[in-house]
C-alpha positions as MATLAB code, in Angstrom:
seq = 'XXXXXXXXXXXXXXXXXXXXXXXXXXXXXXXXXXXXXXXXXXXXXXXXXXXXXXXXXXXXXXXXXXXXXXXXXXXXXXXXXXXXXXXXXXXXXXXXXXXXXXXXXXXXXXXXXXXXXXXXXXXXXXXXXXXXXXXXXXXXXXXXXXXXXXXXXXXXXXXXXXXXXXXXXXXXXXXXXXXXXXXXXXXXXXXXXXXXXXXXXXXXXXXXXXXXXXXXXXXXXXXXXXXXXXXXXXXXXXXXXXXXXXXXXXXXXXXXXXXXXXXXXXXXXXXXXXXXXXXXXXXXXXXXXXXXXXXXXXXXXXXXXXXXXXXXXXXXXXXXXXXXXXXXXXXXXXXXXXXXXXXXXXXXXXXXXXXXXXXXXXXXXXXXXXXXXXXXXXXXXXXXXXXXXXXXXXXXXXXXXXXXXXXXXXXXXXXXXXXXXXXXXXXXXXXXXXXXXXXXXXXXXXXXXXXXX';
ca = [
      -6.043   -5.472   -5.270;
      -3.982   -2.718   -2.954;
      -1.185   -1.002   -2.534;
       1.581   -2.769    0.257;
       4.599   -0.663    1.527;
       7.460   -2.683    3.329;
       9.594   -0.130    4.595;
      13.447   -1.543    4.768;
      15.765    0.469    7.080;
      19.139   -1.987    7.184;
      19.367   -4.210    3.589;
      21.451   -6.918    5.315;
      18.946   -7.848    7.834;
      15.654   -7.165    6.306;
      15.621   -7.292    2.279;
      15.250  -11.278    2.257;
      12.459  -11.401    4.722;
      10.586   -8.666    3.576;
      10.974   -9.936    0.014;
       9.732  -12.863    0.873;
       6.625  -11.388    2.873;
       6.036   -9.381   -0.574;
       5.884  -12.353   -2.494;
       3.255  -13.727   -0.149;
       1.239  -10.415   -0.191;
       1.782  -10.197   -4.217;
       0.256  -13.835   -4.938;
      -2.836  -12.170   -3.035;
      -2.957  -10.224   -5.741;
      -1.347   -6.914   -4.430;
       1.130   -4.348   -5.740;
       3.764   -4.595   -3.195;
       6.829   -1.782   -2.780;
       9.728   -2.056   -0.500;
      12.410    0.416    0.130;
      12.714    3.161    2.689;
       9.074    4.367    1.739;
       8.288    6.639    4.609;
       8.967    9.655    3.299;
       7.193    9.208    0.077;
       4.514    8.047    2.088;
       4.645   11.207    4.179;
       5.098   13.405    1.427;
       1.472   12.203   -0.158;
       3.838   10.995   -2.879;
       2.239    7.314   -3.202;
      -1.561    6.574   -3.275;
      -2.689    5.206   -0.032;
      -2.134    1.333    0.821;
      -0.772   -0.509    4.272;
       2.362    0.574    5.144;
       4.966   -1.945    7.829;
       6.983    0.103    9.409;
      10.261   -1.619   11.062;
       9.243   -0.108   14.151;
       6.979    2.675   16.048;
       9.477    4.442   18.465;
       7.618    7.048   20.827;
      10.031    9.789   19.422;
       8.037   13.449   18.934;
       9.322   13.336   14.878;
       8.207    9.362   14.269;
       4.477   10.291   15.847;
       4.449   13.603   13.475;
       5.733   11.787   10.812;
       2.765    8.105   11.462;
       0.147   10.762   11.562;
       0.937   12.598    9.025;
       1.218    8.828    7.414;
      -2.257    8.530    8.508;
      -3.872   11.034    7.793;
      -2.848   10.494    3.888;
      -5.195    7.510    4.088;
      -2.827    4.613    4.581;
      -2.763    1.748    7.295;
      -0.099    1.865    9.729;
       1.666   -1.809   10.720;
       4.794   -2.767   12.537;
       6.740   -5.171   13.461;
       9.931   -4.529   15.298;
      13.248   -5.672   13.882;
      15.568   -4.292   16.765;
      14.345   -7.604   18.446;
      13.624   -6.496   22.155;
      13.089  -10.615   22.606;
      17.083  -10.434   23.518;
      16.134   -8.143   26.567;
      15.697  -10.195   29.781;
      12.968   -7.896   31.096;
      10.545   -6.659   27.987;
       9.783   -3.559   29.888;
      12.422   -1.851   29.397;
      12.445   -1.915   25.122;
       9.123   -1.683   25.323;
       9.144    1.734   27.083;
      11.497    3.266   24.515;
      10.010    1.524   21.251;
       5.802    1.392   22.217;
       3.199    4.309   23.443;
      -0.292    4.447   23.621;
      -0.018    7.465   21.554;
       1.550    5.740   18.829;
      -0.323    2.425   18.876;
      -3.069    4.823   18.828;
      -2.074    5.617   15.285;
      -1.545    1.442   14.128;
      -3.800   -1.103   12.983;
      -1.354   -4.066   13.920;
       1.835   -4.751   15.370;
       3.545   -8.279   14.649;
       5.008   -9.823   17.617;
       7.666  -12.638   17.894;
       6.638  -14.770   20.523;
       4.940  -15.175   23.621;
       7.589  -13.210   24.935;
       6.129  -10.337   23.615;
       2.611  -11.035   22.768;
       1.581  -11.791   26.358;
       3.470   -8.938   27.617;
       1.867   -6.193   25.090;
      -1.410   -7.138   25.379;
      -0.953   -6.634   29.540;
       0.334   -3.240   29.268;
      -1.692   -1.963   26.466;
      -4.972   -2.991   27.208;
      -6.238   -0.803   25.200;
      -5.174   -1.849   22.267;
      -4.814   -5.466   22.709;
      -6.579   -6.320   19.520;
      -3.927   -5.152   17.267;
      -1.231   -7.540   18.406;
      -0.811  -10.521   16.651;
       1.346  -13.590   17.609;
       2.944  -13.977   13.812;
       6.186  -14.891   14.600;
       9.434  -12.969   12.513;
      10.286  -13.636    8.341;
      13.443  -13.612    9.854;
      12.906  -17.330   11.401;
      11.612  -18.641    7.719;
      14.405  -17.322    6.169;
      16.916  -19.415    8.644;
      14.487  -22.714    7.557;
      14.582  -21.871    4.215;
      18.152  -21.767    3.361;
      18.810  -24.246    5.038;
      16.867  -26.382    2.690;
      17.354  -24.702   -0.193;
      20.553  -22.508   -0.647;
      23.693  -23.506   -2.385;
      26.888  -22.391   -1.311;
      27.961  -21.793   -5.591;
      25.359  -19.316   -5.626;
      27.714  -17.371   -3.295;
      30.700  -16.919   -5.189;
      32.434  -14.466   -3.078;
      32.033  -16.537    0.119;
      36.164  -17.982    0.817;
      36.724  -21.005   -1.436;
      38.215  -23.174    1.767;
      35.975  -23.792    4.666;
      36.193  -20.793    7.077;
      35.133  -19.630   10.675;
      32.608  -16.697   11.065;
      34.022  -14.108   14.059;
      30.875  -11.541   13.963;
      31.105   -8.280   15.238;
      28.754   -6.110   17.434;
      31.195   -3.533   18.356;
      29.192   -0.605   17.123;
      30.305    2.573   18.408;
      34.161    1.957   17.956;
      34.122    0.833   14.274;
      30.886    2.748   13.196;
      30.280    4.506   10.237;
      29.030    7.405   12.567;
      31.820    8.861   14.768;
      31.116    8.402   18.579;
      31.033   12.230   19.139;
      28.229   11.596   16.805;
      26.487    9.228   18.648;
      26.708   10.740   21.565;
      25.131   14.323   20.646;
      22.498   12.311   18.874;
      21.913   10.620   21.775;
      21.548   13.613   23.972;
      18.970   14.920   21.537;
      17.076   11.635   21.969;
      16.929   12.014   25.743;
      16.217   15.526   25.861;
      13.731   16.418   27.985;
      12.307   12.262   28.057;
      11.759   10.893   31.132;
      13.282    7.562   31.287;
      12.522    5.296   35.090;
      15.292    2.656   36.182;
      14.482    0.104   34.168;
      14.827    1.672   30.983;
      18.253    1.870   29.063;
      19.243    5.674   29.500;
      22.019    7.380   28.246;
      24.376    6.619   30.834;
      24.030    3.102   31.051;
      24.606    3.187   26.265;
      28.057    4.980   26.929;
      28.911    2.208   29.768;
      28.149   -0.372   27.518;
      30.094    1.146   24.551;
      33.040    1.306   26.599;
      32.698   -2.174   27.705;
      32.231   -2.994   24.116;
      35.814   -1.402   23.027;
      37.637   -3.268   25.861;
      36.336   -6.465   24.147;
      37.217   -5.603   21.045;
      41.120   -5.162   21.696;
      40.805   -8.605   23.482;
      39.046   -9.728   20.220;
      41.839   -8.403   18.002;
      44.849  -10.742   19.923;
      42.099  -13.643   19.553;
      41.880  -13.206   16.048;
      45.594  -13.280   15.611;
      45.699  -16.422   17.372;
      42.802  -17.775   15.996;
      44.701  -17.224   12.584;
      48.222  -18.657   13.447;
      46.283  -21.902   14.953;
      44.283  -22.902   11.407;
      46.115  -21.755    8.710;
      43.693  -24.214    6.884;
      40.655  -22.261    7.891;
      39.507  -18.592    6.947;
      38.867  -16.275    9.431;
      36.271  -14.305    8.207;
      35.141  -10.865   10.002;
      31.293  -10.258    9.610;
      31.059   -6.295   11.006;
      27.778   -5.468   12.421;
      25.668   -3.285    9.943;
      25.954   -0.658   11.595;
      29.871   -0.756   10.992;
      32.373   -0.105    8.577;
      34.532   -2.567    6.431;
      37.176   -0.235    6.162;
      37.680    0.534    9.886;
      38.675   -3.263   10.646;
      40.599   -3.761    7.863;
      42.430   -1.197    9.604;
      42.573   -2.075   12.865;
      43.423   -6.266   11.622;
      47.095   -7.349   11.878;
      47.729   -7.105    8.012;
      50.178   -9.782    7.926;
      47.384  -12.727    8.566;
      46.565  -13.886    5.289;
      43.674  -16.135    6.051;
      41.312  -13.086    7.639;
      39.130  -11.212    6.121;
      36.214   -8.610    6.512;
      33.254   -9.427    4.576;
      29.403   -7.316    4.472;
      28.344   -9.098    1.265;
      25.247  -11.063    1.280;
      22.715  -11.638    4.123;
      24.297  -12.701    7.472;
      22.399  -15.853    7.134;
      23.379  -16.563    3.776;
      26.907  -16.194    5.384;
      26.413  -18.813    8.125;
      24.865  -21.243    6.130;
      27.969  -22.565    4.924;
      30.270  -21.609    7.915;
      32.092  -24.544    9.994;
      31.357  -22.278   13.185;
      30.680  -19.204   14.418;
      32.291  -16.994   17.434;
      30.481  -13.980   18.768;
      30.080  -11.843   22.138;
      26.062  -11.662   21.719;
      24.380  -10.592   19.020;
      21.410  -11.527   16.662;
      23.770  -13.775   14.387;
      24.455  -16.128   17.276;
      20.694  -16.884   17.567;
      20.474  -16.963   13.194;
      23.634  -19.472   13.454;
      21.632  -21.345   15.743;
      18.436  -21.372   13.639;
      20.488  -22.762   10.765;
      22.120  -25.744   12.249;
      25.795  -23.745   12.676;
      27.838  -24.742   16.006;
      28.048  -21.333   18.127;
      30.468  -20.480   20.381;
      29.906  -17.287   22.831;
      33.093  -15.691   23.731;
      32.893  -12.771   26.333;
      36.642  -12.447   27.722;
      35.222   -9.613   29.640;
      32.519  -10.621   31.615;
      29.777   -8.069   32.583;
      26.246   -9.238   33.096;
      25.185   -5.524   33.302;
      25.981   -5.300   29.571;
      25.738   -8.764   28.522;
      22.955  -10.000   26.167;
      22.433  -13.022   27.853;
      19.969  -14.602   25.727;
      22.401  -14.215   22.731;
      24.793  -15.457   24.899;
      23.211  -18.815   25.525;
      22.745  -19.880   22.028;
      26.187  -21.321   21.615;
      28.978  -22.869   23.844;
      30.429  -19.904   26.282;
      34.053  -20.441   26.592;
      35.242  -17.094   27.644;
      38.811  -17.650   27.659;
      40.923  -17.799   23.939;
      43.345  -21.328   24.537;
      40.579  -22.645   25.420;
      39.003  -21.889   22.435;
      41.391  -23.044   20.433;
      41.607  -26.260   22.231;
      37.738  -26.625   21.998;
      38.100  -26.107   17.954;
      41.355  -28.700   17.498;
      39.308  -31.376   19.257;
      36.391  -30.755   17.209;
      34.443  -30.480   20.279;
      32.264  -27.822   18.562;
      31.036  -30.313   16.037;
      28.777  -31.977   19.748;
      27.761  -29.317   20.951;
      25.083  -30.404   23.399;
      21.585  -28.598   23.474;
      20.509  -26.536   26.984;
      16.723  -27.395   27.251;
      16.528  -24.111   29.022;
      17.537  -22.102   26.263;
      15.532  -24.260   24.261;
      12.385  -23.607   26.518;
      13.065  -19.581   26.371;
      13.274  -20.163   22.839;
      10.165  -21.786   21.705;
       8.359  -19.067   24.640;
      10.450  -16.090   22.527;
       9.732  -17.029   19.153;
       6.763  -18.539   17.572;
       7.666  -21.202   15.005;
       4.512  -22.773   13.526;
       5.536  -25.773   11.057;
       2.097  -25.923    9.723;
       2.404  -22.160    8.276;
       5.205  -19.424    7.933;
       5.419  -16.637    9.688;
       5.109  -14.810    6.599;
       2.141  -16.488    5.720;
       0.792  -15.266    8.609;
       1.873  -11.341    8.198;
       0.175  -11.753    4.877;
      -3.080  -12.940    6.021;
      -3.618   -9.770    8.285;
      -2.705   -7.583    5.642;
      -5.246   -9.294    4.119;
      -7.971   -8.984    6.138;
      -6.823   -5.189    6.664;
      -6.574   -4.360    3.698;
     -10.484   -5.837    3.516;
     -11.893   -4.156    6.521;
     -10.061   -0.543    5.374;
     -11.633   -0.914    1.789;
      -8.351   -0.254    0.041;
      -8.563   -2.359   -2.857;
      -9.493    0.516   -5.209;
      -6.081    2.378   -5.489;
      -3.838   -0.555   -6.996;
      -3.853    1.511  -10.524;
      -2.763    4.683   -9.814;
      -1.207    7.404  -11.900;
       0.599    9.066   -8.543;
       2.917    5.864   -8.067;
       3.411    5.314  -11.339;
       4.204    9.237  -12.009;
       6.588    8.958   -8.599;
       8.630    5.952   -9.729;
       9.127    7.660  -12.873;
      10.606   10.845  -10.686;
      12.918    8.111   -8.998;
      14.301    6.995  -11.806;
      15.011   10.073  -14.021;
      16.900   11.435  -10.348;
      18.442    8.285  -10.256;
      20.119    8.395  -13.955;
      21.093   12.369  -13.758;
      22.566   11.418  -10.341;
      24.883    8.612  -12.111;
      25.984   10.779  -14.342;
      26.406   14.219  -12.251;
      27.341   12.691   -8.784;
      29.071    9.605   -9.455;
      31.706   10.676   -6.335;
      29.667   11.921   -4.184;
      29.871   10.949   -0.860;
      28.170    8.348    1.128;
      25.749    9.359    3.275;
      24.706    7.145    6.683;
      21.090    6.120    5.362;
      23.478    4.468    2.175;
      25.451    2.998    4.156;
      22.530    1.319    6.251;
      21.056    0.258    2.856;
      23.207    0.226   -0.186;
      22.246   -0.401   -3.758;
      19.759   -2.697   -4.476;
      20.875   -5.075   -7.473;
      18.763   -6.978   -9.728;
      21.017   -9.787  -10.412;
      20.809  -10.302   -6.443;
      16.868   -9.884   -6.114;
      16.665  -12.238   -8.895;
      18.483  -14.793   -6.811;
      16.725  -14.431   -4.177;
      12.966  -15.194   -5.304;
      14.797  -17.915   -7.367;
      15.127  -19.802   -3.957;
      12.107  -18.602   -2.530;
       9.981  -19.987   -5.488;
      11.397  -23.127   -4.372;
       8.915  -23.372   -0.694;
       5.384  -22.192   -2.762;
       4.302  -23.375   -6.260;
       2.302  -20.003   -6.426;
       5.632  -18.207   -6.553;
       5.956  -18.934   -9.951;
       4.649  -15.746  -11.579;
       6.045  -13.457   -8.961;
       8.040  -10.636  -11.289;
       9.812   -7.801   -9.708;
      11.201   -4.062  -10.727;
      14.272   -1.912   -9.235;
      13.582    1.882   -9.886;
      16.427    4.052   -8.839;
      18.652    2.237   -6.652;
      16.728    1.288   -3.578;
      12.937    1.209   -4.615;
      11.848   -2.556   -5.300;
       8.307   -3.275   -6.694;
       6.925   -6.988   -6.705;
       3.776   -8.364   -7.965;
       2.256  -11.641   -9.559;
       0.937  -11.931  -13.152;
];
């Protein structure tokens, strides 16, 4: 019928919900691609379709680069995975990450919650029709594995039961140096006026310093985490936008039951974990979601910094013995709910029993894809002659540049594998008997097509 684009940015946190959006658009009978796509899109490299975007920042290069998007005939959607719902006060993501010149340029933006919903449709008036209260893929994918996964399917996971400590570090362990960060930063804020509510530069270096006094107080915690369950497996999870390597060298070598692991989902992770320990990020709220005991350890207090609402979905014990008191007793197994947080989260994310959230993203596609007439470009010769281009580069590059070396955007989003997309639509054929004819094709390394026969 048309042509879908699902633009992936980080593989870890996107590729299973997106996938499983695809599917839904595919059974709908759609060609669906997913991948980082906007630059073939900008390039008029791929016939026109609807094209989600993993966010529409108000940056001068992101509005050249949606309307030059445009202006090549395809639909512009969004919904934003850097998950401003965390932020206490909406206003100040959505002044960085929203503008009426670039919701100008979208036909729909997919919102988490109320959280959101309410407040978008108050500040941009304008455009109020173009927000929809879908909820996030990210939520299904929680219920779904839940219900569905098996921890054999994940062979690499430890074999005894094991503790998740995940990391959101960033700056300190990053694949990008901080020198790095901070020049790129000072691009970003060149010349932008940012008001007092808004993160600005200043206040992202006073957090990443805050961030690398935790982490040496997370280092002797690990250690003693270790020595105090030799039973249990200590396993690192390193925020995507960090490296293995760097913790492996900055762990105490000698402690034979830790470990740094980046394979597989972070929800496929904590699934099977006994509990999780985190300083507040998105996994504490996905070990939530899944049923996994959470406990919220900030040995440095700052509420300037703090995430709070990542904070509150686990136990806070911000002190290490006590920790480790907490876990010997088992206490972690009862932890009690807080009907606040509860509250804040049925307000911050919309979770409709009756019908996905991905159902939902699919059905305004739909009727997008309807109203934009674009149902006449599902057979065309440009894609197919493009994919072909991706996958003769791809084969001379395996043989030429086996060694060469990684660069960031790789290390964001790092070989797709069929073995692992095949898994993957294995279990999600399991929540929608119309699954069953959903096929799938890798071209290159990090294109994935998906349709239905």
């Amino acid at each position: 019928m048309a042509n879908v684009y699902l633009k992936i940015e980080i593989k870890q946190r996107e590729l299973i919900s997106r996938i499983l959006i695809a599917m839904h658009c595919a059974i709908k009978k759609n060609t669906v691609y997913l991948g980082n796509l906007q630059d073939y899109l900008f390039k008029d490299k791929l016939c026109p379709g609807l094209f989600m975007d993993k966010s529409i920042s108000r940056t001068a290069s992101k509005i050249s680069k949606l309307k030059k998007i445009r202006e090549n005939g395809h639909i512009i959607t969004s919904m934003d995975e850097e998950m401003g719902v965390s932020h206490e006060n909406y206003h100040s993501f959505a002044k960085l990450r929203f503008s009426n010149e670039t919701l100008k340029l979208t036909s729909a933006i997919f919102c988490w919650g109320d959280f959101d919903f309410k407040f978008l449709k108050k500040k941009y008036k304008k455009y109020k029709k173009i927000f929809f209260k879908t909820g996030s893929p990210r939520v299904d994918i929680c219920n779904i594995l839940k219900k569905f996964d098996q921890r054999k399917r994940l062979n690499k996971l430890p074999k005894k039961k094991y503790i998740v400590v995940a990391s959101n570090f960033g700056t300190i362990v990053s694949k990008k140096p901080l020198w790095k960060v901070l020049s790129d930063r000072k691009h970003y804020y060149k010349k932008k006026k940012v008001d007092n509510n808004v993160e600005n530069e200043s206040f992202r270096f006073g957090r990443d310093i805050w961030k690398t006094l935790i982490l040496r107080e997370y280092l002797d915690f690990i250690e003693k985490l270790s020595l105090s369950f030799k039973n249990k497996f200590i396993l690192i999870r390193p925020h995507p936008s960090e490296v293995k390597k760097s913790w492996e060298a900055i762990l105490n070598k000698n402690l034979k039951n830790v470990g740094v692991m980046n394979d597989y989902s972070s929800s496929e992770v904590l699934n099977f974990a006994e509990l999780m320990i985190h300083s507040g990020c998105t996994t504490g709220l996905e070990a939530k979601l899944l049923g996994t005991p959470v406990i919220s350890f900030n040995p440095l207090k700052d509420r300037t910094y703090e995430r709070k609402f990542f904070t509150k979905c686990g136990k806070e014990i911000n002190n290490s013995e006590k920790i480790i008191s907490f876990i010997k007793k088992n206490n972690y197994r009862k932890i009690s709910k807080n009907q606040s947080f509860e509250k804040e989260l049925d307000y911050k994310f919309f979770m409709n029993k009756s019908i996905s959230s991905s159902a939902r993203i699919s059905d305004v596609i739909q009727s997008l894809i309807r109203s934009k007439n674009l149902n006449n470009y599902k057979n065309s010769f440009r894609n197919w002659y493009t994919l072909n281009i991706v996958e003769i580069k791809f084969f001379i590059k395996k043989i030429f540049f086996m060694n060469s070396k990684e660069k960031y955007y790789q290390h964001k989003f790092s070989d797709i594998a069929a073995y692992e997309v095949e898994e993957m639509i294995k279990i999600l054929k399991k929540t929608n008997k119309n699954f069953s004819n959903i096929k799938f094709k890798i071209f290159g390394d990090r294109l994935l097509k998906i349709w239905s026969d």
